[in-house]
TORLO-547352 format. One record per residue (C-alpha): residue number from 1; x, y, z. Coordinates in Angstrom, 1 decimal. Example, Ala and Ser with C-alpha at 12.3 -4.5 7.8 and 13.67 -1.06 7.14 Angstrom:
BEGIN
+-----+--------+--------+--------+
| pos |   east |  north |     up |
+-----+--------+--------+--------+
|   1 |   12.3 |   -4.5 |    7.8 |
|   2 |   13.7 |   -1.1 |    7.1 |
+-----+--------+--------+--------+
REM end
This chain:
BEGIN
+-----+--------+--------+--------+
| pos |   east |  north |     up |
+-----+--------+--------+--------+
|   1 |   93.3 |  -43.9 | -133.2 |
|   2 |   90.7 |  -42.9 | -130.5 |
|   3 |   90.0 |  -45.2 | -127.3 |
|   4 |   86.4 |  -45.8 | -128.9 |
|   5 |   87.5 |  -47.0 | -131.8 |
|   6 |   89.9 |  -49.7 | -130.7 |
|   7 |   87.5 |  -51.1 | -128.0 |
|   8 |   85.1 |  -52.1 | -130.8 |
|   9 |   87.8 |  -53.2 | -132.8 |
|  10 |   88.1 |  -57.1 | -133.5 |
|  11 |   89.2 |  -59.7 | -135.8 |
|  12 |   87.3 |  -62.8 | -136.6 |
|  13 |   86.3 |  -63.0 | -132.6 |
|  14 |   89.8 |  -62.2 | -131.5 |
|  15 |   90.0 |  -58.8 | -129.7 |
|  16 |   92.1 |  -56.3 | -130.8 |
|  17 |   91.8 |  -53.4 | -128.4 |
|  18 |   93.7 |  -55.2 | -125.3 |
|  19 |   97.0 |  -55.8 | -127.5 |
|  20 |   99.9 |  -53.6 | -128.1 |
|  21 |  100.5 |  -52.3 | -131.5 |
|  22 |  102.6 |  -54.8 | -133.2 |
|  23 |  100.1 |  -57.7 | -132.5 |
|  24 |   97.4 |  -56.1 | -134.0 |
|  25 |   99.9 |  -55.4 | -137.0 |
|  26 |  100.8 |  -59.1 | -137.1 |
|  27 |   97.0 |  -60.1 | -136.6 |
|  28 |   95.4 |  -58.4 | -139.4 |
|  29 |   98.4 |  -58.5 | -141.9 |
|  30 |   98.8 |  -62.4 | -141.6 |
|  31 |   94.8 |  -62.4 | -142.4 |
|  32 |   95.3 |  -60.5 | -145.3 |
|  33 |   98.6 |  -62.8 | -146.5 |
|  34 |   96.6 |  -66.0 | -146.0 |
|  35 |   93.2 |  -64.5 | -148.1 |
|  36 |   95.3 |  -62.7 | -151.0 |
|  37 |   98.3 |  -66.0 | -150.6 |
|  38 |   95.1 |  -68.1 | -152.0 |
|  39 |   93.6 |  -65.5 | -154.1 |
|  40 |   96.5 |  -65.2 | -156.5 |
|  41 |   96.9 |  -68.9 | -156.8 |
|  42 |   93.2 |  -69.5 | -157.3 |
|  43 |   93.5 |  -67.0 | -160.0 |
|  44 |   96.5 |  -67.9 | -161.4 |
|  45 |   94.5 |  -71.5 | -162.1 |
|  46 |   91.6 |  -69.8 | -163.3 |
|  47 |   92.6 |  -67.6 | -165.7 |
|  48 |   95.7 |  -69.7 | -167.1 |
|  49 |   94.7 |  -73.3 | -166.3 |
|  50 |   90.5 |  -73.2 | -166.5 |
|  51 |   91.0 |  -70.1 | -169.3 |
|  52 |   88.2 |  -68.6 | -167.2 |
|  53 |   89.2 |  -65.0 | -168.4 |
|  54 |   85.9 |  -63.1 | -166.9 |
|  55 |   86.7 |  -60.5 | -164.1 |
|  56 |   83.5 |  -58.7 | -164.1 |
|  57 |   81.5 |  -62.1 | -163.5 |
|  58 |   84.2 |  -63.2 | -161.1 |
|  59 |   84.0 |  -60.6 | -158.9 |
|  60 |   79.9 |  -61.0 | -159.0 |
|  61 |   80.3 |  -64.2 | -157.9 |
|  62 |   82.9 |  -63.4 | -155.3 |
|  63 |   80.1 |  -60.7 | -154.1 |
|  64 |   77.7 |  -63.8 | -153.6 |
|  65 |   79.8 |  -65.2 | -151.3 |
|  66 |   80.5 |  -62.8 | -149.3 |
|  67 |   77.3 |  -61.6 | -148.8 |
|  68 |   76.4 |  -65.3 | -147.5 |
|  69 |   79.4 |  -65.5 | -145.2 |
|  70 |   78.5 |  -62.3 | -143.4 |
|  71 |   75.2 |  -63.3 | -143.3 |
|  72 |   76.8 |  -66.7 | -141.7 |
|  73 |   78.7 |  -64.3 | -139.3 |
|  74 |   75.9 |  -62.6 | -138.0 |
|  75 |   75.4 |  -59.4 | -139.4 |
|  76 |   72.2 |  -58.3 | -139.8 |
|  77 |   71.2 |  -54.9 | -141.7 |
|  78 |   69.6 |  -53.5 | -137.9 |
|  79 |   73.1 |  -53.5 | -136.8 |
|  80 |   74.0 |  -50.5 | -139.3 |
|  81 |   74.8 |  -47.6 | -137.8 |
|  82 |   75.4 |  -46.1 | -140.6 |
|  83 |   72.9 |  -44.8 | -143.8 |
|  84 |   72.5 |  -46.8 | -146.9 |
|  85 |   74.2 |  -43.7 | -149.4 |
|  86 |   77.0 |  -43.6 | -147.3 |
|  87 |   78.3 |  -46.7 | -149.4 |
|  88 |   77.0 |  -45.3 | -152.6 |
|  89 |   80.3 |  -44.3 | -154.2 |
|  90 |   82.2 |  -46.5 | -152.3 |
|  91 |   80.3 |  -49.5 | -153.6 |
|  92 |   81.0 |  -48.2 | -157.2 |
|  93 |   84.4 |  -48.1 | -156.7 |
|  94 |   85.0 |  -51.4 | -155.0 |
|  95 |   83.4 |  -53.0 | -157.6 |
|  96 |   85.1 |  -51.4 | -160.4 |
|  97 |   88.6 |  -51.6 | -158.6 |
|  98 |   88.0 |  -55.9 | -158.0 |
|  99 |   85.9 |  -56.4 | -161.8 |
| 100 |   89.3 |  -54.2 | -163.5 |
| 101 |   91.7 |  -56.0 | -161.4 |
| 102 |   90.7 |  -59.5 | -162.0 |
| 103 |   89.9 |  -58.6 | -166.0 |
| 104 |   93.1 |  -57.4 | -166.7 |
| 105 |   95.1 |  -60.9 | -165.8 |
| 106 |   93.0 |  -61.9 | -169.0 |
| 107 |   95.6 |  -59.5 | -170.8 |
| 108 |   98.5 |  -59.0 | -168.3 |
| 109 |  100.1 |  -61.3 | -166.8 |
| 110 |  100.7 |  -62.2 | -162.7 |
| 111 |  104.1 |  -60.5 | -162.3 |
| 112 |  103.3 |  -57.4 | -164.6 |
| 113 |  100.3 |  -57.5 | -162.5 |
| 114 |  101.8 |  -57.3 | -159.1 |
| 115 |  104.1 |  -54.7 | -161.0 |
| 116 |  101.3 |  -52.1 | -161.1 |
| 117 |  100.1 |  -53.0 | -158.0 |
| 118 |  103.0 |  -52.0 | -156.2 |
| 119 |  102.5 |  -48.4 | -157.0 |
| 120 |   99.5 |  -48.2 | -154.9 |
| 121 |  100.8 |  -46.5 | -151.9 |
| 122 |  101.5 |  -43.2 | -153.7 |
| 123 |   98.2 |  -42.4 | -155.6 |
| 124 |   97.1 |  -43.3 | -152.1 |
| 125 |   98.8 |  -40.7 | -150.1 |
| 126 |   97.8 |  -38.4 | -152.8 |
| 127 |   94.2 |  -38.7 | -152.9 |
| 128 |   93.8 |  -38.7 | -149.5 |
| 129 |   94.6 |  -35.1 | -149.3 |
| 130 |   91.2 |  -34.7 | -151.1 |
| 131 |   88.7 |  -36.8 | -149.5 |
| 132 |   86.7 |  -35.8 | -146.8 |
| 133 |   86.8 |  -36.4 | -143.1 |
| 134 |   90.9 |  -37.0 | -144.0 |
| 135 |   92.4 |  -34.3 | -145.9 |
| 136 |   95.6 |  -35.8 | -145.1 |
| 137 |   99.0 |  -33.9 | -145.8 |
| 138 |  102.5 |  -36.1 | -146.0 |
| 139 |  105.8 |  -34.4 | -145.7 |
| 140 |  107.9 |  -34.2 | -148.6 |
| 141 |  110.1 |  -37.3 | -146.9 |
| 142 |  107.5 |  -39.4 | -146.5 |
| 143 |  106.8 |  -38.9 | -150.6 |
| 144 |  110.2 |  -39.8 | -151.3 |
| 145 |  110.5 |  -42.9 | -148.6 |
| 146 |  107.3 |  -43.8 | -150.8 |
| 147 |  108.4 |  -43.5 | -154.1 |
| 148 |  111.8 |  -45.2 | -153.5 |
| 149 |  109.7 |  -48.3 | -152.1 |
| 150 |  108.0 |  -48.7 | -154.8 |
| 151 |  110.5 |  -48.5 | -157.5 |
| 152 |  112.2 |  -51.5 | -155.5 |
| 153 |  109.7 |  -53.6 | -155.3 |
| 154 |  109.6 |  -52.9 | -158.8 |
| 155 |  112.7 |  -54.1 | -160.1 |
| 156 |  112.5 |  -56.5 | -157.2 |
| 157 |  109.1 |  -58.0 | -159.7 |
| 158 |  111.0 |  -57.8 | -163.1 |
| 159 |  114.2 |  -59.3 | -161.3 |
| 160 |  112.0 |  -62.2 | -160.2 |
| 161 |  110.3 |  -63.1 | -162.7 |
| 162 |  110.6 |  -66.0 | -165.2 |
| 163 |  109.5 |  -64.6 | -168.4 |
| 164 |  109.3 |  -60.9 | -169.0 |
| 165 |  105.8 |  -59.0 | -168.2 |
| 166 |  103.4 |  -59.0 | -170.9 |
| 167 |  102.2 |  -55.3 | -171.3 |
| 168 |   99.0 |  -55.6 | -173.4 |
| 169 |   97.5 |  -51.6 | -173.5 |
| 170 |   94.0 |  -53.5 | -172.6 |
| 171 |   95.4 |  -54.9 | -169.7 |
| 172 |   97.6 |  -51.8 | -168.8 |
| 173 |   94.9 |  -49.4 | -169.2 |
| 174 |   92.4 |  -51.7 | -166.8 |
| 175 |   95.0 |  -52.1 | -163.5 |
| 176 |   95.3 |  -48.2 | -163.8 |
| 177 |   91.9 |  -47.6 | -163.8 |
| 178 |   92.1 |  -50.1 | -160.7 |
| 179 |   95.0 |  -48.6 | -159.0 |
| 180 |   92.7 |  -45.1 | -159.4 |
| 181 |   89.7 |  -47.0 | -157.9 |
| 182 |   92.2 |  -48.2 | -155.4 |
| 183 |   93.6 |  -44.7 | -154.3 |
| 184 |   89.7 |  -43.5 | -153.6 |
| 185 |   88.9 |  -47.0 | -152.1 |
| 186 |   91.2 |  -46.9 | -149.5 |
| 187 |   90.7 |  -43.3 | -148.0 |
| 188 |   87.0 |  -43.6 | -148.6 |
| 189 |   86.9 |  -46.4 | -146.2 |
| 190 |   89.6 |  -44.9 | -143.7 |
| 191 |   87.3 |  -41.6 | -143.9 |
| 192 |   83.8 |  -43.8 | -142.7 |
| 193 |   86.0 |  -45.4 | -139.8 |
| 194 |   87.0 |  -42.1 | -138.6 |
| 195 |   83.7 |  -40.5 | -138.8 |
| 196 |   81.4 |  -42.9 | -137.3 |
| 197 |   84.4 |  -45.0 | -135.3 |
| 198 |   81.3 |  -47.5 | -134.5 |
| 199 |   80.9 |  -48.9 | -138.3 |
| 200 |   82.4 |  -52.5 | -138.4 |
| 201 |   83.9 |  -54.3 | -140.9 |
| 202 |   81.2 |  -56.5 | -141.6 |
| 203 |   78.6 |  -53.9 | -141.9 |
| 204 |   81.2 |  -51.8 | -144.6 |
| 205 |   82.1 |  -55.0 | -146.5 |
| 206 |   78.4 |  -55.9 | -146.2 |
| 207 |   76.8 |  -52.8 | -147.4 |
| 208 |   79.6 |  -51.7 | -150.2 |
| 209 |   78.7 |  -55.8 | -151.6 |
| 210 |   74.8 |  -55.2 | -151.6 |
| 211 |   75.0 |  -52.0 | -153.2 |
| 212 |   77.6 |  -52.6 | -155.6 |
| 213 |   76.4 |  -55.8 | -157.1 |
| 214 |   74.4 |  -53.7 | -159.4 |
| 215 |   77.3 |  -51.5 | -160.8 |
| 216 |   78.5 |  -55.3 | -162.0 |
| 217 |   75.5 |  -55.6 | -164.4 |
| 218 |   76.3 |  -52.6 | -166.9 |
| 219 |   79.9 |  -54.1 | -168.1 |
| 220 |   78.6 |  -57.8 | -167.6 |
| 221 |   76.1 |  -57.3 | -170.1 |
| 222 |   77.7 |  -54.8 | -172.6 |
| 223 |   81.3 |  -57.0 | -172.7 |
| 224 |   78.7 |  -60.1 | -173.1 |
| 225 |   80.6 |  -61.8 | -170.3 |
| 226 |   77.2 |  -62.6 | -168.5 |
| 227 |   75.7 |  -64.9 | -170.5 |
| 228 |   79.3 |  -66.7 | -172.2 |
| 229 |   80.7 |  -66.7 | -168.5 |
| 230 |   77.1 |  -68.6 | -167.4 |
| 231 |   77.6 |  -71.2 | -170.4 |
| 232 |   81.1 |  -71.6 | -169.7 |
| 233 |   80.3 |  -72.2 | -165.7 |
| 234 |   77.2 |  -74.6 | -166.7 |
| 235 |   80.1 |  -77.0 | -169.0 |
| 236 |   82.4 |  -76.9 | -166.0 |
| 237 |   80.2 |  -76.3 | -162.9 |
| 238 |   83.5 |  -77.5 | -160.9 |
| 239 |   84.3 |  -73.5 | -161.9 |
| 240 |   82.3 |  -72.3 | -159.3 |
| 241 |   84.0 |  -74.6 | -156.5 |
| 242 |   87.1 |  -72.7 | -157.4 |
| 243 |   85.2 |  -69.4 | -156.9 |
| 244 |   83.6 |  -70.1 | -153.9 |
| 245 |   86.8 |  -71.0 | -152.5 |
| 246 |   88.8 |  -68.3 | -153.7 |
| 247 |   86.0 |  -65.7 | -152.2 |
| 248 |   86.1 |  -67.4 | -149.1 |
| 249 |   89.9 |  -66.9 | -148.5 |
| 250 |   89.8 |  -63.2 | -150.0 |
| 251 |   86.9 |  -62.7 | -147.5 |
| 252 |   89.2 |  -63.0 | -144.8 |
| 253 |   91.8 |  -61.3 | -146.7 |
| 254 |   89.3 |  -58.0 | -147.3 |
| 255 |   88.1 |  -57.8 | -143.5 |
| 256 |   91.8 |  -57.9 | -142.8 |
| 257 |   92.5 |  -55.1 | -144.7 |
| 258 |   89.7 |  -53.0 | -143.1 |
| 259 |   91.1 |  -53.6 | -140.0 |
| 260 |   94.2 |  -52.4 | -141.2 |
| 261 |   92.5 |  -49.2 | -142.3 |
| 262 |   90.8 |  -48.5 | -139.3 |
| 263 |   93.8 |  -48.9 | -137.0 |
| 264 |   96.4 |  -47.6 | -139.0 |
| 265 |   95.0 |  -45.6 | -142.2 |
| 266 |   95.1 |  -45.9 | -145.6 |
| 267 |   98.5 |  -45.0 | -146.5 |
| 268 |   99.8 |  -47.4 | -143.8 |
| 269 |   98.1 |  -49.8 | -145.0 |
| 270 |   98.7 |  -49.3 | -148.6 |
| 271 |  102.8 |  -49.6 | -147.8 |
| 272 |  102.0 |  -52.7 | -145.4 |
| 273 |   99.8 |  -54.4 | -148.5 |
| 274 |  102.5 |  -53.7 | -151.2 |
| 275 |  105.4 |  -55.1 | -149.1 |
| 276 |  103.1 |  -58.2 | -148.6 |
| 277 |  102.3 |  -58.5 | -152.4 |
| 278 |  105.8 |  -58.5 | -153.5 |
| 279 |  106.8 |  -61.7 | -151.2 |
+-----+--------+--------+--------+
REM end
């Protein structure tokens, strides 16, 4: 990473340029292990406790709060130094990759889940020989290194779990069209960082939120979540306490991750993220 990118770099007010390598590793993966660490048991108690089974109104809601807690932070749209489309497609596929992710534990469950999720680090090397401002090219060893990681972790989910995964085609067919989202999402953020190393995590977490809230309206309203997720939420308003706390942990979970990305790519991070899931 260039100089000017690491002096601008920082975590929640705690520098990162001034620290050697492994600190910033163990900075930004602990915030991502604490936000994610709450986010699967606040799901978890949604979706199987609250039978709150709505992932597209979830993550709307999620996109509420985060837009408020930058807001809170400080950011202010002056401060972008980068235009509006720029976050056009990567708005569209954040939203789809967080709405498919959190609709498909209504039809798989955790552990198959985390299954899936596991193979994100190789559609993530892959794609980022395509995008942009990366065009990235692995050795064959690093493929392989890959590949063998994620069929342990694997068997390291099915060994560990207490009931075997349920594999509902719904639910299957939704975390791969998240894991694809996933694969673009990843590199299209490492390619902003490394083509205008002055874009911070708030702005890209900001602008990607405002712009993608809309996507969010198109399923809502065909799948009829909008208006039985609203009823359901207005008999248990208590819902939306477990929301608002779940998007403020995954908030510091997400800003984590980009700082991940913009220190040490996407692939990196992908392998770092995957090794944190399965623990």
């Amino acid at each position: 990473m260039k100089n000017s990118e690491e002096q601008m770099m920082s975590l929640f007010g705690i520098p990162l340029s001034d620290k050697p390598r492994w600190q910033q590793f163990l900075i930004c993966s602990s915030g991502f292990f604490f936000g994610y660490l709450v986010n699967g048991i606040c799901e978890e108690y949604v979706y199987n406790r609250l039978k709150f089974s709505y992932g597209w109104y979830f993550t709307f809601a999620q996109g509420l709060v985060y837009i408020a807690l930058i807001y809170m932070h400080g950011f202010r749209t002056k401060q972008m130094v980068n235009p509006w489309k720029t976050y056009v497609k990567l708005s569209g596929v954040l939203m789809g990759s967080h709405g498919l992710t959190k609709g498909s534990l209504a039809y798989l469950n955790y552990p198959a889940q985390i299954m899936f999720k596991s193979t994100k680090v190789l559609p993530v090397m892959v794609m980022g020989a395509f995008i942009p401002g990366l065009r990235r090219k692995y050795p064959v060893h690093e493929y392989i290194s890959a590949l063998l990681l994620v069929i342990g972790l694997i068997l390291f989910t099915l060994a560990d779990a207490h009931s075997s995964p349920d594999f509902s085609i719904i639910g299957v067919m939704m975390i791969s069209g998240a894991l694809i989202m996933d694969a673009f999402l990843g590199n299209l953020q490492e390619a902003i960082f490394t083509m205008n190393p002055e874009t911070t995590q708030m702005e890209m977490l900001f602008c990607s939120t405002v712009v993608g809230l809309p996507f969010l309206l198109a399923p809502m309203i065909l799948t009829g979540e909008l208006f039985t997720a609203w009823t359901s939420c207005a008999q248990h308003p208590y819902i939306y306490g477990v929301l608002v706390f779940e998007a403020m942990a995954t908030f510091i979970g997400q800003v984590s991750v980009l700082c991940l990305i913009a220190l040490f790519g996407a692939a990196t991070t992908a392998m770092i993220l995957v090794q944190l899931y399965s623990i």
